[in-house]
C-alpha positions as CSV (number, residue, x, y, z in Angstrom):
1,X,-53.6,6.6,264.8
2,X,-56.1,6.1,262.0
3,X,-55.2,4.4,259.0
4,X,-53.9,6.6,255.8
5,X,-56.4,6.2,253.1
6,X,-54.4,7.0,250.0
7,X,-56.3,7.9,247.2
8,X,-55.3,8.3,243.7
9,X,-55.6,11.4,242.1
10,X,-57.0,10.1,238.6
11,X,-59.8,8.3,240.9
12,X,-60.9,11.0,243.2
13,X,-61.6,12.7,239.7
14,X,-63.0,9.8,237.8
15,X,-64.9,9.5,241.1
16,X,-66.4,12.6,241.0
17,X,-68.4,12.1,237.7
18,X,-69.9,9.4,238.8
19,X,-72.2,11.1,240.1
20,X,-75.2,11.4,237.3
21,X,-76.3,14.7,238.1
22,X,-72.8,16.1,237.5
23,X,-72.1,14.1,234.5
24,X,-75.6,15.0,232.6
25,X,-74.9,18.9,233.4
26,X,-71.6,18.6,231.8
27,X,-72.7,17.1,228.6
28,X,-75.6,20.0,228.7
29,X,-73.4,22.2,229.1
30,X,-71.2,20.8,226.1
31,X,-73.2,19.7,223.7
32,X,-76.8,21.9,224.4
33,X,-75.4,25.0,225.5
34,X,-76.9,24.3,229.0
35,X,-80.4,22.9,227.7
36,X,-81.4,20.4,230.2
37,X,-81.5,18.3,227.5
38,X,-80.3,15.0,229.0
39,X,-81.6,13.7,232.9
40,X,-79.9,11.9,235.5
41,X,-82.2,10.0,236.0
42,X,-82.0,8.6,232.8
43,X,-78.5,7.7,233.0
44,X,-77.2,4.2,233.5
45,X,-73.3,3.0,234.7
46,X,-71.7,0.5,232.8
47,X,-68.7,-0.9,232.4
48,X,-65.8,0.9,231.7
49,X,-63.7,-1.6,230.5
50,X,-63.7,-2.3,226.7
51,X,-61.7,-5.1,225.2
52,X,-62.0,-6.5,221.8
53,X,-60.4,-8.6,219.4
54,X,-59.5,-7.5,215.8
55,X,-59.4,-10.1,213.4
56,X,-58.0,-10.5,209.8
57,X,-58.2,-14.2,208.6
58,X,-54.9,-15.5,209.8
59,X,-53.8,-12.5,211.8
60,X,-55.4,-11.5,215.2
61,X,-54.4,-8.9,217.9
62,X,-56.0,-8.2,221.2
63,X,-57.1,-4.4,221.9
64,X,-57.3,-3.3,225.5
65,X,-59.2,-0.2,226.3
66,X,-60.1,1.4,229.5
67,X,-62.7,4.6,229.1
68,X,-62.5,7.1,232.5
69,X,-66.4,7.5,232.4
70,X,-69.1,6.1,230.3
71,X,-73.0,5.7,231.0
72,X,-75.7,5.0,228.5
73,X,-78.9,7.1,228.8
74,X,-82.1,5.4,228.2
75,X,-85.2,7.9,226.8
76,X,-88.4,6.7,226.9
77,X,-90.4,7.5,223.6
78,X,-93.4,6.6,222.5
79,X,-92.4,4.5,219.7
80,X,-90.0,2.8,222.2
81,X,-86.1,3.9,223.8
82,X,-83.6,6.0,222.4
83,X,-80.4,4.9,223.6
84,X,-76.8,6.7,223.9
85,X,-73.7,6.3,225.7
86,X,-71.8,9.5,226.7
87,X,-68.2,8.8,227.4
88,X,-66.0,11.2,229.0
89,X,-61.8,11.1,229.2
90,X,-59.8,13.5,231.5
91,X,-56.4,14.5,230.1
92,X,-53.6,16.1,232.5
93,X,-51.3,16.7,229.3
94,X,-51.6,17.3,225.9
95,X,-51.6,14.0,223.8
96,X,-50.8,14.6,220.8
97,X,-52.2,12.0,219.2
98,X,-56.0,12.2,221.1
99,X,-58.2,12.1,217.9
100,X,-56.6,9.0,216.8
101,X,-56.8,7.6,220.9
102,X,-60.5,8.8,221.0
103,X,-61.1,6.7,217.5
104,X,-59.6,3.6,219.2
105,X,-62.0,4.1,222.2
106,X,-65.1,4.7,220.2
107,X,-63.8,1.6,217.8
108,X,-63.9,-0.5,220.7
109,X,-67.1,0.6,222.3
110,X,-68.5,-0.4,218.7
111,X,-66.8,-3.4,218.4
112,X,-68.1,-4.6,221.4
113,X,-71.5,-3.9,220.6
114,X,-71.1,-5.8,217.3
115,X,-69.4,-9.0,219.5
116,X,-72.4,-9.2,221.6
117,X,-74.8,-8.9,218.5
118,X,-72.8,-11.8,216.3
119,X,-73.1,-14.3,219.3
120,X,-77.1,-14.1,218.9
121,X,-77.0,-14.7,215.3
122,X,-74.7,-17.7,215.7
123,X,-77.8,-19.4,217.2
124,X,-80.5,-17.9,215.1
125,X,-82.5,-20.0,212.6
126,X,-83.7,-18.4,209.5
127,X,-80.7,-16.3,208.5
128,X,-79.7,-15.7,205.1
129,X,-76.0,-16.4,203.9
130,X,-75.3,-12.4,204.2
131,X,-76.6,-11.9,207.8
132,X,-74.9,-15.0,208.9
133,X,-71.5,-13.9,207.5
134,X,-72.1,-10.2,208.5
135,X,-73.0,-11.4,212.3
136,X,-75.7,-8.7,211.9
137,X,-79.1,-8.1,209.8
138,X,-79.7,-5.0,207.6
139,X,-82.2,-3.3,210.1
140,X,-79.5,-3.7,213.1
141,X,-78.6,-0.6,214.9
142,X,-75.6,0.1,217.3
143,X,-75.8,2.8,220.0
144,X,-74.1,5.5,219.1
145,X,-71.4,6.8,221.3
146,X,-70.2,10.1,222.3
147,X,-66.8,11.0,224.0
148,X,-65.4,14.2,224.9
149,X,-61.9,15.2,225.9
150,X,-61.7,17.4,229.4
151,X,-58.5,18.6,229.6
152,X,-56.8,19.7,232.8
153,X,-54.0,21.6,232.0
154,X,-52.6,25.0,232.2
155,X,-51.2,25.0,228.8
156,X,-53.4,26.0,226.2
157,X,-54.2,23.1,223.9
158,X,-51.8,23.1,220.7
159,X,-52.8,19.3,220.0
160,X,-55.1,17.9,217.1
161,X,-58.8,17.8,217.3
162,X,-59.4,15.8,214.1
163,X,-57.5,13.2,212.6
164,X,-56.7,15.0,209.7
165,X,-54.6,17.5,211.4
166,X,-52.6,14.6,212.2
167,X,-51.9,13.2,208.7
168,X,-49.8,14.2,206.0
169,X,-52.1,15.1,203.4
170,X,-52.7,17.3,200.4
171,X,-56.0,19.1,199.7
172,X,-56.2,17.0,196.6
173,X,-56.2,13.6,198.6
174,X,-58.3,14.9,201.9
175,X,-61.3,14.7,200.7
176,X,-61.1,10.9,200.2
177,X,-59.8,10.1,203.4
178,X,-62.1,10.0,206.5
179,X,-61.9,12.3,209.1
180,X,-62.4,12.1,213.0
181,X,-63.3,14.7,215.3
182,X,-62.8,14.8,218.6
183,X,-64.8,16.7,221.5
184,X,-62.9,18.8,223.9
185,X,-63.1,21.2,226.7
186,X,-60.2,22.7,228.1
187,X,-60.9,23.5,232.0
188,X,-58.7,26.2,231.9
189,X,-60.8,28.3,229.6
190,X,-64.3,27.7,228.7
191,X,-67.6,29.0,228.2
192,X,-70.1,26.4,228.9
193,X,-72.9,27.3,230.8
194,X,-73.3,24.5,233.9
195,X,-76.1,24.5,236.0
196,X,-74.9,21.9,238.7
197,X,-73.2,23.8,241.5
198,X,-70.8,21.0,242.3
199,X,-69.8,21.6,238.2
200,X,-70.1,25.9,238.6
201,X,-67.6,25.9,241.8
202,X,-65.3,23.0,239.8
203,X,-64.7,25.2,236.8
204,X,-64.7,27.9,238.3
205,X,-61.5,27.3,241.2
206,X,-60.0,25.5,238.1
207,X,-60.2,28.5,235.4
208,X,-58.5,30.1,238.7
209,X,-55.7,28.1,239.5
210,X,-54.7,27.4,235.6
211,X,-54.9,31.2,234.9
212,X,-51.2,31.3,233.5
213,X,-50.5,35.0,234.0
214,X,-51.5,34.8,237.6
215,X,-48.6,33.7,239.9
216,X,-49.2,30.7,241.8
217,X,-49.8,32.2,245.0
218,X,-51.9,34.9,244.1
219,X,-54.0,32.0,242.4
220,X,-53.9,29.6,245.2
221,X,-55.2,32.8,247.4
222,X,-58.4,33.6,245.2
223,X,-59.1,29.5,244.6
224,X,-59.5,29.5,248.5
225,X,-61.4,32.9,248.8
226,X,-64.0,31.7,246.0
227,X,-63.9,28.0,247.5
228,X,-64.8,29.6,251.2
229,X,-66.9,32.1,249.6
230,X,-69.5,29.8,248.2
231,X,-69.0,26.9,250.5
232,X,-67.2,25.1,248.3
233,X,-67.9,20.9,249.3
234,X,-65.0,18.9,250.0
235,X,-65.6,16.8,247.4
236,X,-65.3,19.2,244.8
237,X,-61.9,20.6,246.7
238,X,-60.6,17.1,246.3
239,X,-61.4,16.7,242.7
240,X,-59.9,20.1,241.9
241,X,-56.7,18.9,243.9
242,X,-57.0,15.8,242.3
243,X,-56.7,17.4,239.1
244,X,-53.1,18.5,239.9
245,X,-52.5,14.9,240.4
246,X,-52.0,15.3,243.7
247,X,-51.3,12.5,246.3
248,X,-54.7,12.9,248.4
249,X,-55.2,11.1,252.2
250,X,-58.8,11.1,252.6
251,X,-58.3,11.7,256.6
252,X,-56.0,15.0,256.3
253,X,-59.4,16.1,254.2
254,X,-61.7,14.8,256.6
255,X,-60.3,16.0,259.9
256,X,-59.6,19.2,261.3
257,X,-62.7,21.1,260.1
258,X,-62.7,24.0,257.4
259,X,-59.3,24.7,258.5
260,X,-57.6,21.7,258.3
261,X,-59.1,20.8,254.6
262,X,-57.8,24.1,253.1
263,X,-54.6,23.3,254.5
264,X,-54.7,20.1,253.2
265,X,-55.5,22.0,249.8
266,X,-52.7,24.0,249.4
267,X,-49.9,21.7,250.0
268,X,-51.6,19.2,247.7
269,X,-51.7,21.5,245.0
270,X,-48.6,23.2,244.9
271,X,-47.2,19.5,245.3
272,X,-49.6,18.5,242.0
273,X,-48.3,21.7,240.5
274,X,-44.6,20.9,241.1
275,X,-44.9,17.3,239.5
276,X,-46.9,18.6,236.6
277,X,-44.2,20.5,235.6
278,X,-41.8,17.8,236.9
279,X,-43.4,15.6,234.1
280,X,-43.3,18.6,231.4
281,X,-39.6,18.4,231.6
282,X,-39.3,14.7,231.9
283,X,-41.2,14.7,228.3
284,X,-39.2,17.0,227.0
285,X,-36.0,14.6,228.1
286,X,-38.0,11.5,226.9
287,X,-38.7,13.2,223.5
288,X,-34.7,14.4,222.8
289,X,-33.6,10.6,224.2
290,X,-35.8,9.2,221.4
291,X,-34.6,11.4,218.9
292,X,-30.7,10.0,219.6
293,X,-32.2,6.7,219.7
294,X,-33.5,7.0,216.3
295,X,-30.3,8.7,215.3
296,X,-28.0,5.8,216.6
297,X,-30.0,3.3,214.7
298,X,-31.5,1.5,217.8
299,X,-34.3,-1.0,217.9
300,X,-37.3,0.3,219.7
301,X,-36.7,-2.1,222.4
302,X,-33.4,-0.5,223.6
303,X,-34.8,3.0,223.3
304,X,-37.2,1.9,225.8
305,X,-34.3,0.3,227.9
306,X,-32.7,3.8,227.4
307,X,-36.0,5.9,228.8
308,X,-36.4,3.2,231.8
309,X,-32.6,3.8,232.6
310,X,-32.1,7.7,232.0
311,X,-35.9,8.7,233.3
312,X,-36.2,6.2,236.1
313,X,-39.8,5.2,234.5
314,X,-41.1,2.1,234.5
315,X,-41.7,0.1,230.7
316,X,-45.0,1.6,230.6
317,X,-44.8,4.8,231.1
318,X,-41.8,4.5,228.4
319,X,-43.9,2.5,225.9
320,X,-46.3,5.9,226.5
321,X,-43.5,8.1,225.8
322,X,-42.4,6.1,223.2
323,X,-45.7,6.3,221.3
324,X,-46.1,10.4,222.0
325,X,-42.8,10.8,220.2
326,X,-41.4,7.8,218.5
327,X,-40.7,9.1,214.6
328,X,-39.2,6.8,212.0
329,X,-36.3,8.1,210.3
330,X,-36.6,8.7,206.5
């Protein structure tokens, strides 16, 4: 019997746009309207992981950061290279507080930048007192950095986009208080014009299968129509099951034939489609046991003892919880 290759569903999609093709139609399509604007070839991988340190004379407090997708694209011009990074995050959920998540993410992709910069200037000769202290000189540049939100759900997003729709704030006072805006494209509902047909046949079985006036079934039906239809690869039938977060075994997908994978298909996604709403409820528990916690006068500590206990959840998946819906009482 062949081994089970397990594969989790955040990585079969994180996975899939890796490829540079994909990834450059996408931010085409978001950002030029379809314009071939940016090239693959033009993209570069790096690393995803971005942690920094934030400092404050005698205080100090490490940030960890993980982006889902980020490559830098390098354009020749004739003056030199114009450089970019594109960063793309996948949301299941609403998060309610993604334009303040998105500013620690860019924060840190900036931060870094300025890390690597200060270390030269510790060794540089020449400097005056004000580029020394800044760890940068006046005519330094940092690459900007672009990230949009794809979002994968079937409810239609009610969450902030800017960071002002997540403040309490008067008209009087908003206009001295800086803003953030966040990028996003809801997969359920879009109008972007893709070029890629991996990207076409994604969007497409996805604005399908989240259609919330069509019943499961009938959805599930047409998603496998369309997928046979066009020829739909099995990579992209992965990612669209993946999206579900659905528990995927490379092998069922692989063996069998046509047949086989679209089986594969629709038990995976009616399984992804049953925890999804699994985890709606479970939110909506986690959210009222907060609520009492507050209520009762507890520390946040027990309230995440209480989410571990009731939920069955491990501390981080309560400490995630506790961040969505954790409110001070007045």
């Amino acid at each position: 019997m062949p081994k089970k290759q397990k594969l989790k569903a955040d990585t079969v999609v994180k996975n899939y746009w890796r490829d540079n093709g994909r990834f450059a139609d996408f931010f085409n399509a978001a950002l030029f309207g379809g314009r071939q604007v940016i090239q693959p070839e033009e993209l570069i991988d790096i690393d995803t992981e971005e942690s920094s340190v934030l400092e404050h004379r005698e205080y100090a407090e490490s940030i960890q950061a993980a982006r889902d997708t980020i490559k830098i694209r390098k354009k020749s011009l004739a003056q030199g290279a114009e450089f970019v990074m594109l960063a793309q995050e996948g949301q299941s959920h609403i998060h309610y507080a993604m334009p303040m998540r998105v500013m620690g993410y860019d924060y840190g992709t900036y931060k870094k930048q300025y890390d690597d910069n200060a270390k030269k200037y510790k060794k540089l000769e020449g400097l005056s007192r004000d580029e020394f202290l800044s760890g940068m000189g006046k005519a330094d540049k940092f690459v900007p950095v672009i990230t949009i939100v794809v979002y994968y759900g079937e409810q239609p997003w009610d969450g902030a986009t800017t960071l002002h729709e997540m403040l309490d704030i008067g008209e009087e006072l908003a206009q001295y208080v800086s803003d953030y805006k966040m990028l996003l494209v809801e997969a359920r509902k879009n109008n972007l014009k893709f070029h890629n047909a991996n990207n076409v046949d994604f969007f497409q079985m996805l604005e399908i299968l989240l259609d919330r006036d069509r019943p499961l079934g009938e959805a599930k039906e047409k998603a496998i129509a369309y997928a046979k239809e066009h020829k739909v690869g099995k990579s992209v039938v992965m990612t669209v099951a993946g999206t579900a977060n659905c528990n995927i075994d490379y092998n069922e997908f692989s063996e069998g034939g046509e047949t086989g994978m679209w089986a594969v298909f629709e038990e995976t996604w009616a399984e992804g489609r049953a925890e999804g709403r699994a985890e709606g409820r479970a939110e909506g528990r986690a959210e009222g046991i907060i609520e009492a916690g507050f209520e009762l006068g507890l520390s946040e500590d027990e309230i995440l003892g209480r989410l571990q206990d009731r939920l069955n959840i491990p501390l981080q998946k309560a400490q995630e919880y506790f961040s969505m819906f954790a409110k001070q009482p007045v």
